[in-house]
C-alpha positions in Angstrom: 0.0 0.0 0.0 1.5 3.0 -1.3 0.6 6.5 0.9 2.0 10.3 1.3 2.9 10.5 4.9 5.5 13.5 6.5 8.6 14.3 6.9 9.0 16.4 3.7 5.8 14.6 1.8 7.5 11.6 1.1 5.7 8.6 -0.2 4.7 5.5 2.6 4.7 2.0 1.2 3.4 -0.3 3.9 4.1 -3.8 3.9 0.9 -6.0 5.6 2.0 -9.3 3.7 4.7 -10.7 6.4 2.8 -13.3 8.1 4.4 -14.4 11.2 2.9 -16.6 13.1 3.4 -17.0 17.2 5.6 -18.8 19.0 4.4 -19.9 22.9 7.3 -18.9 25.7 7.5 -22.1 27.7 10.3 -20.7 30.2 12.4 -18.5 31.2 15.2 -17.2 33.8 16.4 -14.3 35.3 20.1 -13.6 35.8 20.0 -10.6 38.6 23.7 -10.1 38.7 23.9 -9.9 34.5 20.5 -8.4 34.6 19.7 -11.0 31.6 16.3 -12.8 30.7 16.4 -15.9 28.7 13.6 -17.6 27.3 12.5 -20.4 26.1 10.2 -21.1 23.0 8.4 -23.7 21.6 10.3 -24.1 18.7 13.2 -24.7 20.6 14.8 -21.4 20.3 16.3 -19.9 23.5 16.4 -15.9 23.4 18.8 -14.0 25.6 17.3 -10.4 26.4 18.6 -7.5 27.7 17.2 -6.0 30.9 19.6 -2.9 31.5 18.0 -0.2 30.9 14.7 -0.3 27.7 14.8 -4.7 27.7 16.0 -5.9 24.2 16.7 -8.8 22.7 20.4 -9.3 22.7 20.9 -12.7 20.7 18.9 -15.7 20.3 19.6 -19.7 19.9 18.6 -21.1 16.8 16.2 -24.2 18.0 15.4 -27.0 15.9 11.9 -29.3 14.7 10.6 -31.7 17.5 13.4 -29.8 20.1 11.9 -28.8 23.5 13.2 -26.9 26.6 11.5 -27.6 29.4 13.6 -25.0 32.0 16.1 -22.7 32.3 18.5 -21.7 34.8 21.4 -19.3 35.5 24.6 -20.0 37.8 26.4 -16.9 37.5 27.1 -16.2 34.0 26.5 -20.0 32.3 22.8 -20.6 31.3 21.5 -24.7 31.2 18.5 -26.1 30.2 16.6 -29.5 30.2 14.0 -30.7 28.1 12.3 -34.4 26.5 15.6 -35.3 24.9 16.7 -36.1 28.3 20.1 -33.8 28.1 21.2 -31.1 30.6 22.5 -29.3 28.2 25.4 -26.0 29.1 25.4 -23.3 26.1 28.1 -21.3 25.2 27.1 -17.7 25.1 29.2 -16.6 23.1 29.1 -19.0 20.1 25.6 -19.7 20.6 26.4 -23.5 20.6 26.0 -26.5 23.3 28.8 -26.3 25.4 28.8 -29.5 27.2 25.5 -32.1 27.4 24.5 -34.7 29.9 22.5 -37.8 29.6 20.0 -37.6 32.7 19.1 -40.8 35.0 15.3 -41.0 34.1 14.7 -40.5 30.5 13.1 -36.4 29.9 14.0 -34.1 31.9 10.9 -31.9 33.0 12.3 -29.1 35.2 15.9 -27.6 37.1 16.7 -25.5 40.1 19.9 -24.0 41.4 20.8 -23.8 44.8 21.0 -20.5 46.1 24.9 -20.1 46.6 24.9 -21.3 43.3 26.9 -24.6 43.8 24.3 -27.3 43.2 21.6 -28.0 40.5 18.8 -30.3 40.2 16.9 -32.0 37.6 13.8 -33.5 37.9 12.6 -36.6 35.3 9.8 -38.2 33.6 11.4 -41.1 35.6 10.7 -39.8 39.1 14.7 -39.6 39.3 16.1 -36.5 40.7 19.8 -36.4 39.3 22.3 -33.6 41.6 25.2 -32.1 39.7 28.2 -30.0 41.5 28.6 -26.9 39.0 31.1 -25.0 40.8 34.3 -23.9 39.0 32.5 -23.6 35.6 32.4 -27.3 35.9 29.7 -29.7 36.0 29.9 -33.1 38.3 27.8 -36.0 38.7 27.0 -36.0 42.4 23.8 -38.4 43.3 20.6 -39.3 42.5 18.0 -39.4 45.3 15.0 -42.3 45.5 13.3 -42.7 42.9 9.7 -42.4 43.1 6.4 -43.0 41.4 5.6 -40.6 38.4 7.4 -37.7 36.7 8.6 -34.9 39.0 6.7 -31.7 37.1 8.3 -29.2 39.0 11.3 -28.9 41.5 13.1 -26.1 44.2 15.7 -25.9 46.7 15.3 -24.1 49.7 17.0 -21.3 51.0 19.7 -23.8 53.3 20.6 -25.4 50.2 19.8 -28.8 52.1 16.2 -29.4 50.6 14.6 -30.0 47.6 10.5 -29.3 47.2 9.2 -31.5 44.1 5.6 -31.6 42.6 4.2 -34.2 40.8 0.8 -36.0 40.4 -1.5 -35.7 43.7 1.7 -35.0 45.8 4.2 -32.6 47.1 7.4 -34.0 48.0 10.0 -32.7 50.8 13.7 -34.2 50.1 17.0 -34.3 52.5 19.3 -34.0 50.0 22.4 -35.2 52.2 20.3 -38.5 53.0 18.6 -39.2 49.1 15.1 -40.0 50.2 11.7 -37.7 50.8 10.9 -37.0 54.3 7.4 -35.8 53.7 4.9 -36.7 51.4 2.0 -34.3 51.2 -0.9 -35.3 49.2 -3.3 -32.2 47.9 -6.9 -34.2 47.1 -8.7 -34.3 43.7 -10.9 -32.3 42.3 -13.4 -36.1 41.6 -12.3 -39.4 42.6 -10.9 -40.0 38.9 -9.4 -37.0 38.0 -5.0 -36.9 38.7 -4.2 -33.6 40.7 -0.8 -32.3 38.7 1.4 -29.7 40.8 2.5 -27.6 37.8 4.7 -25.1 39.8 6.6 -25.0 43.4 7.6 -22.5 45.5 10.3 -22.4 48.6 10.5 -19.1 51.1 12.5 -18.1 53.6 10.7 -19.3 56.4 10.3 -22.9 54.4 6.9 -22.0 53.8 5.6 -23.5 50.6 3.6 -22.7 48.2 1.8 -25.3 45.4 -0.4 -24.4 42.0 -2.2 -27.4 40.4 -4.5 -28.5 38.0 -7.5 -27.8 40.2 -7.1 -24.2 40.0 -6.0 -24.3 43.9 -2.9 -22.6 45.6 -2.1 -24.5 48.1 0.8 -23.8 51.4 2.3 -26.0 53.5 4.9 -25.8 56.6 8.0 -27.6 55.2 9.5 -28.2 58.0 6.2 -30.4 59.7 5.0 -31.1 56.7 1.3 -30.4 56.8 -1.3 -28.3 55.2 -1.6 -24.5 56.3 -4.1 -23.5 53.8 -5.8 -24.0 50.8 -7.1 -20.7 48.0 -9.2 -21.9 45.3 -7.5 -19.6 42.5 -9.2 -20.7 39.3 -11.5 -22.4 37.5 -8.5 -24.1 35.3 -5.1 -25.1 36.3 -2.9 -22.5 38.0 0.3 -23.5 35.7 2.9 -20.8 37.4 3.9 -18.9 40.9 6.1 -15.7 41.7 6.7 -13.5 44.3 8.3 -10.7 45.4 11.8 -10.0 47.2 10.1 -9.0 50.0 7.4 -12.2 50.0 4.6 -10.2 50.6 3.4 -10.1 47.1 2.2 -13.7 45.7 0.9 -13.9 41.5 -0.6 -16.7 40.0 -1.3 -17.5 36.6 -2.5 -20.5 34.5 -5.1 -21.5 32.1 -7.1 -18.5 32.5 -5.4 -15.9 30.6 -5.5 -13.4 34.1 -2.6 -13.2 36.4 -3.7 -12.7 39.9 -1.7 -11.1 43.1 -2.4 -12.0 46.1 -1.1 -10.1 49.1 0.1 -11.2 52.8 -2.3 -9.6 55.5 -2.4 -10.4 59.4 -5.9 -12.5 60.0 -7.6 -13.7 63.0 -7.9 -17.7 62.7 -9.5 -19.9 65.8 -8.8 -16.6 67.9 -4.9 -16.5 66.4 -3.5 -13.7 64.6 -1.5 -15.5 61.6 -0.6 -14.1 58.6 -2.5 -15.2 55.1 -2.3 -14.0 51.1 -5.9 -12.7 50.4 -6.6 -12.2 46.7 -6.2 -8.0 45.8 -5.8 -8.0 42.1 -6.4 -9.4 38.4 -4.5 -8.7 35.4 -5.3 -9.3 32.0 -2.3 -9.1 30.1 -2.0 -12.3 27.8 -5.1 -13.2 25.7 -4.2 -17.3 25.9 -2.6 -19.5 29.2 0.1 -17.6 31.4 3.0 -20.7 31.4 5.8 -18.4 33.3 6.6 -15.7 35.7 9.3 -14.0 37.8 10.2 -11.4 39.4 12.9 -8.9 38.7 13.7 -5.9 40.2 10.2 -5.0 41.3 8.8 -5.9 37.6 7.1 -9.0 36.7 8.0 -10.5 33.7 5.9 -13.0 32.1 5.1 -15.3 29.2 3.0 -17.7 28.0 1.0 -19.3 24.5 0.0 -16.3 23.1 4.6 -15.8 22.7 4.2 -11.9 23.8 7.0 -11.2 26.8 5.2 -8.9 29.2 6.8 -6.9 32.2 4.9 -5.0 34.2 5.0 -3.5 37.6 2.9 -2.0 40.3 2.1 0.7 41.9 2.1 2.9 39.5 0.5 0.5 36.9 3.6 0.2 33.9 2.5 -2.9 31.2 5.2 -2.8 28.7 4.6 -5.6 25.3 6.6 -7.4 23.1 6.1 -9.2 20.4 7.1 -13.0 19.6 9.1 -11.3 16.7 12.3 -13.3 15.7 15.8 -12.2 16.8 18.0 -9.9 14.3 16.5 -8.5 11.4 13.4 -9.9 9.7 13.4 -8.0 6.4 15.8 -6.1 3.9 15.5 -3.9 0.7 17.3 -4.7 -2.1 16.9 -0.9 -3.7 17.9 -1.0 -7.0 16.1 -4.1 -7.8 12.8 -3.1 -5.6 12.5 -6.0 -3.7 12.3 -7.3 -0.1 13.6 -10.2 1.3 11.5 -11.8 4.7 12.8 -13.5 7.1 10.7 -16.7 8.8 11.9 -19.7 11.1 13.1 -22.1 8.2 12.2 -20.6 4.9 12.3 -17.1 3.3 10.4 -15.4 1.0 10.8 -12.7 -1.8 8.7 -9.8 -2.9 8.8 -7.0 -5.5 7.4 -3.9 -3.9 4.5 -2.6 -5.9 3.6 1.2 -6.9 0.3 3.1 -7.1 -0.8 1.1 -9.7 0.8 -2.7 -9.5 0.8 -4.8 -6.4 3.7 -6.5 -4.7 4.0 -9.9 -5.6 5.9 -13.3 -4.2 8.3 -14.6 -6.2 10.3 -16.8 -4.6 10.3 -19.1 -1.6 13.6 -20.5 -0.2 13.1 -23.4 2.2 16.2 -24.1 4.4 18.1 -27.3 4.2 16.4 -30.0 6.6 14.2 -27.0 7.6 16.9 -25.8 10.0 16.3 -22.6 11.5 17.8 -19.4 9.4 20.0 -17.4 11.7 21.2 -14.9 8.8 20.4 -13.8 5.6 20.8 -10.8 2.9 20.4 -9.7 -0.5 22.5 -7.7 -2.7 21.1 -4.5 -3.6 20.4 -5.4 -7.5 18.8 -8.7 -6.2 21.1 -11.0 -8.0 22.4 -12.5 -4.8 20.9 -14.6 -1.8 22.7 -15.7 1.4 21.5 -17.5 4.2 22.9 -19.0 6.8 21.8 -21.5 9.4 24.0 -23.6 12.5 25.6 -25.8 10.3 25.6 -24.5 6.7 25.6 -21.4 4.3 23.9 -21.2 1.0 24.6 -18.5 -1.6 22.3 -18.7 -4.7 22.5 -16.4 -8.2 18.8 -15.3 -9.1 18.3 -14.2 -12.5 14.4 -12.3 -12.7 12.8 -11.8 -15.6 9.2 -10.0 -15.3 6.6 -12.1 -16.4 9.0 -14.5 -17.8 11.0 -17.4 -16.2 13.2 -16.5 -13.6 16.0 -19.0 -12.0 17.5 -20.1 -8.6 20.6 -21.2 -9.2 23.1 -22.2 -6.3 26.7 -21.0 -6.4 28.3 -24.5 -5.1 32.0 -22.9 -6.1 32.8 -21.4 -3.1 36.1 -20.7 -1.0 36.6 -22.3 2.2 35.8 -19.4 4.0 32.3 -19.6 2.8 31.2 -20.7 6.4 28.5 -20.5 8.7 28.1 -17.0 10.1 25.1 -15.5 12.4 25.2 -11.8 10.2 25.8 -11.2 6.2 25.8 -7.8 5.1 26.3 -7.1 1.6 28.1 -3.6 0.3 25.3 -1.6 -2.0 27.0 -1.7 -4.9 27.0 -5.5 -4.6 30.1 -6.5 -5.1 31.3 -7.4 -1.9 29.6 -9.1 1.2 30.8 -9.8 4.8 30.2 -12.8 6.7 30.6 -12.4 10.7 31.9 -15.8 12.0 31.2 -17.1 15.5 35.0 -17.2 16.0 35.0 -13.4 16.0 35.8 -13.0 12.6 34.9 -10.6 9.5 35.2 -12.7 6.2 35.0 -10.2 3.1 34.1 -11.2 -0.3 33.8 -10.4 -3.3 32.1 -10.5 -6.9 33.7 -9.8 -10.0 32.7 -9.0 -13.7 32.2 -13.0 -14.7 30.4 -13.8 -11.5 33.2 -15.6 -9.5 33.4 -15.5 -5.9 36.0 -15.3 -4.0 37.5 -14.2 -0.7 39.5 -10.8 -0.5 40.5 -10.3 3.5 39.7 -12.2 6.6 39.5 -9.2 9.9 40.3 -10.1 13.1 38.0 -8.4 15.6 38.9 -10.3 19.1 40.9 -7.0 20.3 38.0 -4.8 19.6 34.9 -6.7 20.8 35.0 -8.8 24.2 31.4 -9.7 22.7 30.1 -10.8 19.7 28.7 -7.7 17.0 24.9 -7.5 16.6 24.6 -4.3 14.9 26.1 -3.0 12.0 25.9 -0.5 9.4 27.9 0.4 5.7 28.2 4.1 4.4 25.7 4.8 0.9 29.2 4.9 -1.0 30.9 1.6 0.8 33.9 3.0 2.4 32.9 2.8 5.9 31.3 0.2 7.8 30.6 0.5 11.3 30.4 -2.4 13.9 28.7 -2.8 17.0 29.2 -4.7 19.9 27.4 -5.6 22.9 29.9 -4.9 25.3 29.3 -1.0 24.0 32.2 -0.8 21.9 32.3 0.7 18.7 34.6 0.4 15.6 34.9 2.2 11.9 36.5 0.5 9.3 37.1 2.0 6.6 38.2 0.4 3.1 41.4 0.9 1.6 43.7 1.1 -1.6 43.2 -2.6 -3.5 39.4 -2.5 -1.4 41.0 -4.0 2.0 39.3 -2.9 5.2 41.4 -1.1 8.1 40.4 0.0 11.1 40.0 3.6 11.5 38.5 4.6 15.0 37.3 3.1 18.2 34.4 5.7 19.8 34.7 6.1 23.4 32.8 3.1 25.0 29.7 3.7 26.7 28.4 1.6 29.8 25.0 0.2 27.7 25.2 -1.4 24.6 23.6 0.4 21.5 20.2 -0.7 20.3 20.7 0.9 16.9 23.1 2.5 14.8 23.2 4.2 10.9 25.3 6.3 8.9 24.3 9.5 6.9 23.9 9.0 3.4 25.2 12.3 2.7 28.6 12.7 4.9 30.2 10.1 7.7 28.4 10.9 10.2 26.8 7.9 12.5 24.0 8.2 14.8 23.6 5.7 17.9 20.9 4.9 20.4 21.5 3.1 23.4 19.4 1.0 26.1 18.9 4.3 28.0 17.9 6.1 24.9 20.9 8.2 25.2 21.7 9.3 21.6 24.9 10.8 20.2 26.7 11.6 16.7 29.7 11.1 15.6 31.8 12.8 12.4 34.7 10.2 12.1 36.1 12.2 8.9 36.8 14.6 11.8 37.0 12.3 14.9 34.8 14.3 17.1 31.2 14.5 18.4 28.8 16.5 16.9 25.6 15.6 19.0 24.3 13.8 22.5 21.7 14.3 24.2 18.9 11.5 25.9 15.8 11.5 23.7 12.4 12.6 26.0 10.1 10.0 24.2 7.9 10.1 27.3 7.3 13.5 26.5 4.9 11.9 23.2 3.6 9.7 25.5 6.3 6.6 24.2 7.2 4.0 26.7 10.6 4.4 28.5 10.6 1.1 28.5 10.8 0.1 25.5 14.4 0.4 22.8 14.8 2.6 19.6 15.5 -0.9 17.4 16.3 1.2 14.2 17.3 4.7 13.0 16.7 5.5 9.3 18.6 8.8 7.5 16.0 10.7 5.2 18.6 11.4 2.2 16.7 14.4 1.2 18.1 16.0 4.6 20.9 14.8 7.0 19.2 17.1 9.8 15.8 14.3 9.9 16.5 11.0 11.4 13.3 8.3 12.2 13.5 6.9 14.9 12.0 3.0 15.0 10.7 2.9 18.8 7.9 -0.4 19.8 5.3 0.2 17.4 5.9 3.9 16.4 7.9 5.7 14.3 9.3 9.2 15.7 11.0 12.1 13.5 13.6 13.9 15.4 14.5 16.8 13.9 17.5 19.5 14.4 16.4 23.3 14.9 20.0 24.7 15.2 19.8 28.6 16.2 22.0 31.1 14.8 24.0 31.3 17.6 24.3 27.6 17.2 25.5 27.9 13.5 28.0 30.7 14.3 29.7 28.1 17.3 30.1 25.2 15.1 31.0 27.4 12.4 34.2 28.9 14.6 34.7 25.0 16.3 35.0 23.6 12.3 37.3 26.5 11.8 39.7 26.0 14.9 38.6 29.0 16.9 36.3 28.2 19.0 36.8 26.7 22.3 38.3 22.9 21.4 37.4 19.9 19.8 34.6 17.6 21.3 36.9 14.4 21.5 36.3 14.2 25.2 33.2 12.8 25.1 31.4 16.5 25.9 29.1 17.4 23.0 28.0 20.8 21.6 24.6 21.8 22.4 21.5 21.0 19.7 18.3 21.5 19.8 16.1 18.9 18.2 12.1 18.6 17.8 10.4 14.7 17.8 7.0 13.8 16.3 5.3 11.1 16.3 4.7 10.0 12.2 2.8 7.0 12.2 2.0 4.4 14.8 1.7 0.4 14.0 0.3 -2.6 15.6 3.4 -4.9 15.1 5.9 -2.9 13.3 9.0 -5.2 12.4 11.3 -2.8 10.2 11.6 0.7 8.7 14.0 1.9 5.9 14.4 4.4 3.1 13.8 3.7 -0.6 15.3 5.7 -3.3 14.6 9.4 -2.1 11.1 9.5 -1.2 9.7 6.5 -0.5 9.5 4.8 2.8 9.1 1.0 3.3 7.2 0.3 6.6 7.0 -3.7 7.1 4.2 -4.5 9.6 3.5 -8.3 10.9 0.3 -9.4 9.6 -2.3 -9.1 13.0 -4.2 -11.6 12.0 -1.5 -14.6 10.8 -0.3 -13.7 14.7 -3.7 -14.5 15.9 -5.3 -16.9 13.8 -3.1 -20.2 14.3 -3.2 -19.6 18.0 -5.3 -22.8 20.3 -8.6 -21.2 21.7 -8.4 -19.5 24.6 -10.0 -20.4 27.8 -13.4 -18.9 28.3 -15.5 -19.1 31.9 -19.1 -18.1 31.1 -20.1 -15.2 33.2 -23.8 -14.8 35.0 -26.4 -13.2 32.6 -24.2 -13.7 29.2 -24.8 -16.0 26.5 
């Protein structure tokens, strides 16, 4: 759909065909030290998010078909998981890859816990095993299994001693001395009808060994650990209560389940048989998620949580604060090949590619590319006259020549001549005049390569970035006339390269590193100039013709009534006008705009000149004033850029491809409604 929209009348072609379908969150954990989320999907992908400052997803695990994870859990900086394969598996961070894997006693493993201090972990199993591993000096050791008993342990904790385990499973909750392998009470929580299995779905442990149950009868139930009997029972739900969470402070309990509400529960001092004792009486429903609520924690006052619908959801209390997002998938989704007009989408095993249409002819599919063994893509591109397709997934990397012909046949054909450099990379970006693309290796290497005149391939430099980046690069951007490119890490450094005599790439600055990681980053099409925007929407920019700063300030997006909350994911340059940048922020996109006084002129005037008061190199920036608007809000806007001079592509998920394939949602009838 083609539109005129501001800034400067430029013309709006909004993409509605991208239909994404949801992913369920299963799990997640919450690093407090790191300040990291990961989550768990039901594709099998694990997705590491950002919580310093506006949350953001930071890099994500490629899963794979028929691949669950059941649980997650953090010790320190390593991240494990279980699932039905029956593995406790440790991931490397870094390369996104299995680290080490264990076979667990007790076929699939259903749920984990760490130990407070952070020295021991436990698995639970379809089995009834419970296997305990030592994981202390970024090891992992085999150190017992405890009795077995009957049925599959759903959900396990440790206390705060370290020196108990609390297990659920069907019609029982299940207290274990750890030193001495065997259950020491066995608390059974009744059924619903004589027939029907009671399944404790979630566990938890406090301070004063209190414990608290959720199970399929839509009852929270607590018990005294250390006696081992029932203290009191809350019908919750009509449907199974399938999570817990509380706060630091244990006074605040939620619930959620089956019905898509999440309900708190506060502790207040009662009288009971003529005895003050304190209780959690119900204060509070939520309805954030339109389908079952499967996790929930707590972090730093905010609960996070998660569930079949796949939208991650943190909000806090008092005041109310909901912030959304979106089951989209990590790194980009979409990119314009410009001077062939067409777009290139991004799904979970396959892409698909569009011409972009006019006033008067529709966009139109004209090519699907189906991974090998329906693998999950973790990077892709196309050159900018469309005659070149990479993608990328774990364990291979395809690059295809695509001859188009309108209206006539066009072909696919795979390049299978490649150098042995040609490997599997997690980002491609391709130069725009299409004769050169990178490939950013897992090893922390830049592989450049390029095209010539009869269509060869072949590899030109290999960069070494392991003394610029302590992390891996997730955002990157290349100047409109391909002598800079601009890396991004997520340790917050930043590097220019810029390309030599004989087209080699050397390093020519490092910024000054700031302490969040930038969410976004782009270059001016008109001079070297690159704008950044970081977690805490501090934005800055930077001339590196003339090393210095030219601009920083934190943008006021509250001020349009924008979420704090939430990152600037993408910054596009209008090229009619270096002074207009848009801003891609949740579901909006925001114009800021420079409105530089004449006294302002006449400073950077003398400062260009060498007479005013110093270069900006110290990380203080001149003073700018700048205007933001609000030009368009979306649903489930994915990606923004700039085509030709005035026309802007806007690629929305389609609302109803995110709805439609989702189960049906729980629905209690309510008095006097149909």
């Amino acid at each position: 759909m083609i539109s005129k929209t501001e800034p400067g009348q430029c013309k709006l072609h909004h993409v509605q065909f991208y239909n994404l379908l949801p992913r369920a969150i299963n799990c997640f954990s919450v690093s407090e030290n790191l300040s990291k989320l990961a989550l768990a999907r039901d594709d099998g992908t694990i997705e590491i998010w950002n919580l310093i400052g506006a949350p953001f997803m930071e890099k994500s695990i490629a899963g794979y078909e028929k691949v669950s994870v059941e649980a997650l859990a953090w010790v320190g900086d390593r991240l494990f998981s279980v699932g039905l394969a029956g593995t406790l598996v440790e991931w490397d961070l870094r390369l996104l890859a299995v680290k080490r894997t264990i076979l667990v006693t007790g076929n699939a493993a259903w749920c984990l816990d760490v130990s407070k201090d952070e020295k021991k972990l436990a698995v639970g199993t379809e089995g009834g095993y419970i296997n305990i591993y030592s994981v202390e000096n970024d090891e992992i050791n085999y150190e017992k299994i405890l009795d077995k008993q009957e049925g599959r342990i759903i959900c396990i904790r440790f206390d705060y001693s370290g020196d108990f385990l609390v297990t659920g499973s069907i019609d029982a909750v299940r207290i274990w001395n750890i030193k001495k392998a065997h259950a020491v009470h066995k608390i059974t929580t009744g059924r619903a009808s004589r027939d029907k299995e009671t399944i404790v779905w979630d566990v938890l442990v406090l301070k004063d060994f209190t414990i608290i149950s959720g199970d399929s009868r839509g009852k929270i139930m607590f018990f005294d650990g250390n006696l081992g009997t029932i203290i009191d029972t809350i019908p919750s739900s009509k449907a199974d209560v399938l999570c817990l969470a509380i706060d630091d402070q244990e006074k605040t309990l939620y619930a959620g389940g089956v019905e898509p509400v999440i309900k708190l529960y506060e502790k207040v001092e009662i009288t009971r048989a003529n005895e003050k004792v304190n209780s959690f009486v119900r204060t509070l429903n939520r309805r954030y998620h339109t389908h079952d609520v499967k996790a929930l924690i707590m972090f730093h006052r905010k609960l996070v949580s998660g569930g079949v619908d796949g939208s991650l959801i943190v909000s806090s209390f008092p005041p109310l604060t909901v912030d959304k997002y979106l089951p989209f998938l990590g790194g980009r989704s979409s990119i314009i090949a410009e001077e062939s007009r067409m777009l290139l989408l991004k799904y979970v095993n396959y892409l698909e590619l569009w011409t972009l249409g006019s006033q008067t002819v529709d966009s139109e599919k004209i090519l699907q590319i189906r991974s090998k063994l329906d693998e999950h893509i973790v990077a892709f591109s196309i050159s900018s006259n469309g005659n070149w397709i990479i993608y990328s997934t774990d364990s291979t990397v395809r690059l295809f020549r695509f001859e188009y012909r309108i209206g006539g046949h066009s072909r696919l054909i795979r390049q299978r001549t490649v150098p042995e450099q040609f490997e599997p990379s997690y980002r491609v970006v391709f130069t725009n005049d299409s004769k050169g693309v990178f490939l950013f290796k897992c090893n922390g290497t830049i592989d450049y390569f390029t095209f010539n005149e009869d269509g060869d391939f072949d590899h030109k430099q290999t960069i070494e970035t392991g003394k610029w980046f302590a992390n891996r690069i997730h955002l990157t951007s290349i100047s409109e006339d391909d002598n800079y490119l601009v890396c991004a890490s997520l340790c917050g450094a930043i590097v220019v390269l810029k390309r030599e005599k004989f087209g080699k790439w050397k390093r020519l600055t490092t910024l000054p590193k700031y302490k969040m990681p930038p969410t976004a980053i782009a270059i001016q099409p008109n001079s070297p100039v690159l704008a950044a925007v970081f977690a805490d929407h501090k934005i800055f920019q930077y001339d590196f013709s003339e090393y210095k700063f030219t601009f920083s300030s934190y943008l006021k997006l509250d001020k349009l009534g924008a979420s704090l909350n939430k990152a600037v994911t993408g910054i596009v340059f209008d090229p009619r006008n270096d002074e207009v940048m848009i801003l891609q922020h949740d579901c909006s996109l925001v114009v800021s705009q420079f409105e530089e006084s004449e006294a302002d002129h006449t400073q950077r005037k003398r400062r260009n000149s060498g007479k005013g008061s110093g270069d900006e190199d110290d990380g203080t920036n001149p003073s700018r004033r700048y205007s933001l608007k609000v030009l368009k809000t979306y649903s489930r806007l994915v990606d923004s850029c700039w085509l030709g001079n005035d026309e802007l592509v806007v690629v929305e998920a389609n609302p109803l491809s995110m709805v439609e394939h989702l189960p049906p949602a729980y629905r209690r009838k309510v008095f006097g409604t149909a």
